[in-house]
C-alpha positions as CSV (number, residue, x, y, z in Angstrom):
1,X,98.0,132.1,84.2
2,X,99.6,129.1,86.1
3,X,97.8,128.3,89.5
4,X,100.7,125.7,91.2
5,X,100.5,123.6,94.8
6,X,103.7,123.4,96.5
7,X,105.2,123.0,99.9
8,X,107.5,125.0,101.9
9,X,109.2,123.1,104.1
10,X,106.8,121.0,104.1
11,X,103.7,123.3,104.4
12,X,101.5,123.4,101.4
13,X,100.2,125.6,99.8
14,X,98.9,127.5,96.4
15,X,100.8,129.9,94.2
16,X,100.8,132.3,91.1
17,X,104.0,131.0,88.8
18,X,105.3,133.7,87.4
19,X,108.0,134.6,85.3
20,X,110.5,137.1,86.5
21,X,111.1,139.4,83.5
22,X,114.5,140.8,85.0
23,X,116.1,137.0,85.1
24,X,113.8,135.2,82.8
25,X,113.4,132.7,86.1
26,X,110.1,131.2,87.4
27,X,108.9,132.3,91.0
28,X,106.2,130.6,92.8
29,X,104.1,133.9,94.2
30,X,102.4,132.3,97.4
31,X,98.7,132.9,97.6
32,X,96.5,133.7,100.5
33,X,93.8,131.0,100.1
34,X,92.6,128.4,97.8
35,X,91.7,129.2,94.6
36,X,88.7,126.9,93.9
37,X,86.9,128.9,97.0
38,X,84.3,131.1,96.2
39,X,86.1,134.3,97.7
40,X,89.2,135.3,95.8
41,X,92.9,134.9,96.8
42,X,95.5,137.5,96.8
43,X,99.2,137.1,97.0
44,X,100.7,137.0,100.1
45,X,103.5,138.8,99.5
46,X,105.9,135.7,99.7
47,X,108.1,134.6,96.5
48,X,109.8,131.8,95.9
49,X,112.5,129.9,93.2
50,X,110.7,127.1,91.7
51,X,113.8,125.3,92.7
52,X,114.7,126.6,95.7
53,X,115.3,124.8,98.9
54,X,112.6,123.9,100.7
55,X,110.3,123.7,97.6
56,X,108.9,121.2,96.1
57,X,106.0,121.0,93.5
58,X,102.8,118.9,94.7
59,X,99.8,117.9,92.3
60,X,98.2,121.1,91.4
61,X,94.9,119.7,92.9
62,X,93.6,116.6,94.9
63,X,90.4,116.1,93.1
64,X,87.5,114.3,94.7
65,X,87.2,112.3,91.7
66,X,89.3,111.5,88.4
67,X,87.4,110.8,85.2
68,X,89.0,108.9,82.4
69,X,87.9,108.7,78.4
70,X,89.1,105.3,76.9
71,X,89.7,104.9,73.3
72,X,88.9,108.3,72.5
73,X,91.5,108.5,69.6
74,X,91.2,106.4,66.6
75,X,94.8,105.2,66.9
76,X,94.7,103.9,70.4
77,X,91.2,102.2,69.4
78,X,93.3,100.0,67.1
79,X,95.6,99.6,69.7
80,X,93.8,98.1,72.0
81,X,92.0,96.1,69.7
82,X,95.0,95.0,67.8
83,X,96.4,93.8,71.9
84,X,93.4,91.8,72.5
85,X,92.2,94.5,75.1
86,X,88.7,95.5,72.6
87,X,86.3,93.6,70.7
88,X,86.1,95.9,68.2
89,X,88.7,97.8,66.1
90,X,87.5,101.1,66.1
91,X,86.9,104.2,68.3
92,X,83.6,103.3,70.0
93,X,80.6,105.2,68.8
94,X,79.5,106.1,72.4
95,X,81.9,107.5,75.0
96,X,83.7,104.8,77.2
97,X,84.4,106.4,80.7
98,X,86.3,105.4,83.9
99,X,87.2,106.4,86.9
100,X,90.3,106.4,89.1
101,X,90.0,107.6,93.1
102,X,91.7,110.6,94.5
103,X,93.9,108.1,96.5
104,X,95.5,107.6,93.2
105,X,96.5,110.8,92.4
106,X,100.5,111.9,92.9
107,X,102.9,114.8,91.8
108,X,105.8,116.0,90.0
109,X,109.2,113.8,90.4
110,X,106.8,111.5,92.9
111,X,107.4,107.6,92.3
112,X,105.0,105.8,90.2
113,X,104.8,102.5,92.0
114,X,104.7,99.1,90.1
115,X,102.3,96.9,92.8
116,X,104.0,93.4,93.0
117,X,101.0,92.1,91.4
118,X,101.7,93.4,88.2
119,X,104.5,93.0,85.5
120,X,103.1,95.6,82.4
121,X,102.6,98.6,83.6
122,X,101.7,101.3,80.6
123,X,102.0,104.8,80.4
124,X,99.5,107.4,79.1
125,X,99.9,110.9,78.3
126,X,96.9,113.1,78.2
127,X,95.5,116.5,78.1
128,X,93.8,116.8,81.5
129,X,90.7,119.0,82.1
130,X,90.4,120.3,85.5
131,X,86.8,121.6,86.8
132,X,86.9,125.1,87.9
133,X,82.7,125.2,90.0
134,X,80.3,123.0,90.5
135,X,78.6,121.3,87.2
136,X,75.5,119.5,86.8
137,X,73.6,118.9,83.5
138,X,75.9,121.5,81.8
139,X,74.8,121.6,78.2
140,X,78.0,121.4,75.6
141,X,77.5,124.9,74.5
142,X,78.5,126.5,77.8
143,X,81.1,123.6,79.2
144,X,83.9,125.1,79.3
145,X,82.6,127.8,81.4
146,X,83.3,125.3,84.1
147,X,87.1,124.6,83.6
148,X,89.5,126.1,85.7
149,X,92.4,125.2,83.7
150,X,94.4,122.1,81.9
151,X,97.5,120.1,83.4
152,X,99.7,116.7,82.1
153,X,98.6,113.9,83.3
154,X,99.4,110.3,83.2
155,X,97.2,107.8,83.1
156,X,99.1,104.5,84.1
157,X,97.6,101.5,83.8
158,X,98.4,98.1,84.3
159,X,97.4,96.2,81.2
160,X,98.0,93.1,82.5
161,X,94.6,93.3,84.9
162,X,92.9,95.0,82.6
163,X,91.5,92.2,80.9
164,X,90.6,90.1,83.8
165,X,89.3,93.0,85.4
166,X,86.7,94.5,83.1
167,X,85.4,97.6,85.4
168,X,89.5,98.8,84.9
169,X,89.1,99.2,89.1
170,X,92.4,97.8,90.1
171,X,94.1,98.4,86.3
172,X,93.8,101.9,86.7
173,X,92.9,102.9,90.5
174,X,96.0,101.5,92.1
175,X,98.0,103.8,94.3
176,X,100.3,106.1,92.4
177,X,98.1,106.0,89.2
178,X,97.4,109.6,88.4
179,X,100.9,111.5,88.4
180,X,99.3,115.1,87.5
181,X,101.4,118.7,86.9
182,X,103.2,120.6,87.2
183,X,100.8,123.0,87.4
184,X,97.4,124.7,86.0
185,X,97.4,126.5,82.9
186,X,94.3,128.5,83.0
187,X,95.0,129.6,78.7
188,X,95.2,127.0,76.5
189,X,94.5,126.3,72.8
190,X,92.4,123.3,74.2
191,X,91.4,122.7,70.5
192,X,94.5,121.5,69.1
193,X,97.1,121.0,72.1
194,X,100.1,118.7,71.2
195,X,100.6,116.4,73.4
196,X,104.0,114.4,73.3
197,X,106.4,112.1,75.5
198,X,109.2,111.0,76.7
199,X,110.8,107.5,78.3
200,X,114.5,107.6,80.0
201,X,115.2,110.8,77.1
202,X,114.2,109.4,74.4
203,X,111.2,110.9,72.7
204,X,108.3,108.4,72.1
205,X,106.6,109.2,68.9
206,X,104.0,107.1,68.8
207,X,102.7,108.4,71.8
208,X,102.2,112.1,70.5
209,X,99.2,113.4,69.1
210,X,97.3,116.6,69.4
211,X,93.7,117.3,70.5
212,X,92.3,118.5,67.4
213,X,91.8,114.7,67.1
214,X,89.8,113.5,70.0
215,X,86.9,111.8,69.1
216,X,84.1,113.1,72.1
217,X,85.6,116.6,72.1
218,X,86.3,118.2,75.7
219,X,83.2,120.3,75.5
220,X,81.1,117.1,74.7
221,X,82.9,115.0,77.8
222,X,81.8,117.4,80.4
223,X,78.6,117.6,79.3
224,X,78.3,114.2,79.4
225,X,79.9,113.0,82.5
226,X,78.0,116.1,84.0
227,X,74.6,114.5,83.0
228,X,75.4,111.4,85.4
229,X,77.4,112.4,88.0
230,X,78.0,116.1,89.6
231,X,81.3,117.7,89.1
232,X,83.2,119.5,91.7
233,X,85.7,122.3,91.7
234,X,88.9,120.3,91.4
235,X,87.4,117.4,89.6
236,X,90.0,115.9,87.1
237,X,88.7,115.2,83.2
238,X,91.7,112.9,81.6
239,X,90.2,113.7,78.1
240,X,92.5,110.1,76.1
241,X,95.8,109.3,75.0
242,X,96.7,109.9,71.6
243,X,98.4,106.6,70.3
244,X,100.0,103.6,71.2
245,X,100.9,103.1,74.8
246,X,104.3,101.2,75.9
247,X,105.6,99.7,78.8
248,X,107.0,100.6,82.1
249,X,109.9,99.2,84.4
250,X,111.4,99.6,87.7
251,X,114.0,103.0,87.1
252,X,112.3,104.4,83.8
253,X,111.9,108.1,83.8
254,X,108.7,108.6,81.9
255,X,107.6,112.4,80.9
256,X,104.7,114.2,79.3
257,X,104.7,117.2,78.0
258,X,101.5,119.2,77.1
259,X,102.5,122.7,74.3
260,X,101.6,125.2,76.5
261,X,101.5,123.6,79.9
262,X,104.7,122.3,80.7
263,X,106.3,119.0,81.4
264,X,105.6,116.5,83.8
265,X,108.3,114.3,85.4
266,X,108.2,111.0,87.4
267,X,110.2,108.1,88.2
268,X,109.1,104.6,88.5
269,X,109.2,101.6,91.8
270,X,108.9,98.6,92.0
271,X,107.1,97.8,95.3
């Protein structure tokens, strides 16, 4: 199932996308409610084209908190090592996590904004986990009872501040930050999802990779960001990038696309 966010002429609100077997076409099927309530939504009875006029596809949740797993694959370990950005030149034994604020979060096609502070911006595709009821001390066994679903996300950072600034606040909290969509997929082969991207059209191979090798698998992150810190439904897991990273200028077209998800399209500003 795909659980979108979308406005209407400029009213938002949640949706069913659904694909109409007659036309082969996706349909946004408006919902009554918001489905991370604890009473259950129904469809309204209102449909609409995923590109119709009018319509236009919002982050499929504003979470009160984003999570972030750093150097979670071996390959971006040596990455960041081999860019001066890690002491050490492997994946770290223990789980290295961040955080970015809900302030940073945007949508599909929104513009990710270079701040004039910066001048290497870096993209970041990842498999994101999104929490589905409230989790506290949730043992590893019974995580993914918790999830709601997986979307694309982006985890931009400016590697330029990264260094100076060693808590990653301003690197990777900036406004604009946190593209996530285009929508929920509640069914996913979370085990081994291929992730993959794309800059201007041009696929990026050294930024693909599949899940089957994270290091702190997804199960494992929740329970251990849920033994610190109470997650919420809505709360965003960004579980790592796969590989190398690359840079990011004013008019690049940067997308990631998640195998069973969908794709997620932004554009980048300079401010």
């Amino acid at each position: 199932m795909r659980i979108a966010r979308f406005s209407h002429n400029d009213v938002p609100q949640y949706a069913f996308v659904q694909q109409d077997e007659s036309d082969g076409r996706d349909y946004l099927v408006a919902l009554d409610g918001f489905p991370f309530g604890a009473q259950p939504v129904k469809p309204t009875g209102d449909r609409y084209e995923l590109d119709g006029e009018g319509i236009r596809l919002l982050s499929p949740v504003i979470p009160s908190k984003v999570y972030g797993l750093a150097k979670n694959y071996e390959a971006h370990a040596e990455f960041m090592h081999e860019h001066g950005h890690s002491d050490i030149a492997h994946a770290p034994e223990d789980m290295v996590i961040f955080m970015k604020p809900s302030t940073s979060v945007i949508g599909p096609d929104d513009p990710i904004v270079i701040p004039a502070y910066s001048h290497d911006m870096n993209f970041e595709p990842e498999v994101a986990v999104v929490i589905g009821r409230i989790a506290k001390n949730v043992p590893v066994e019974h995580a993914m009872e918790y999830v709601l679903g997986f979307t694309c996300v982006n985890d931009v950072t400016l590697r330029d501040l990264q260094g100076p600034d060693p808590m990653w606040t301003r690197a990777k909290g900036f406004d604009t930050a946190c593209p996530l969509g285009p929508w929920i997929e509640t069914e996913l082969n979370w085990r081994d999802t291929k992730i993959s991207f794309s800059l201007n059209g041009e696929d990026v191979p050294k930024a693909s990779g599949t899940t089957a090798e994270l290091i702190h698998g997804i199960p494992e992150q929740i329970a251990a960001i849920s033994s610190f810190a109470t997650l919420l439904p809505g709360d965003v897991i960004m579980t790592g990038t796969p590989d190398a990273s690359g840079h990011l200028d004013a008019g690049d077209e940067p997308v990631v696309h998640i195998e069973g998800i969908g794709s997620l399209h932004n554009v980048v500003v300079r401010e």
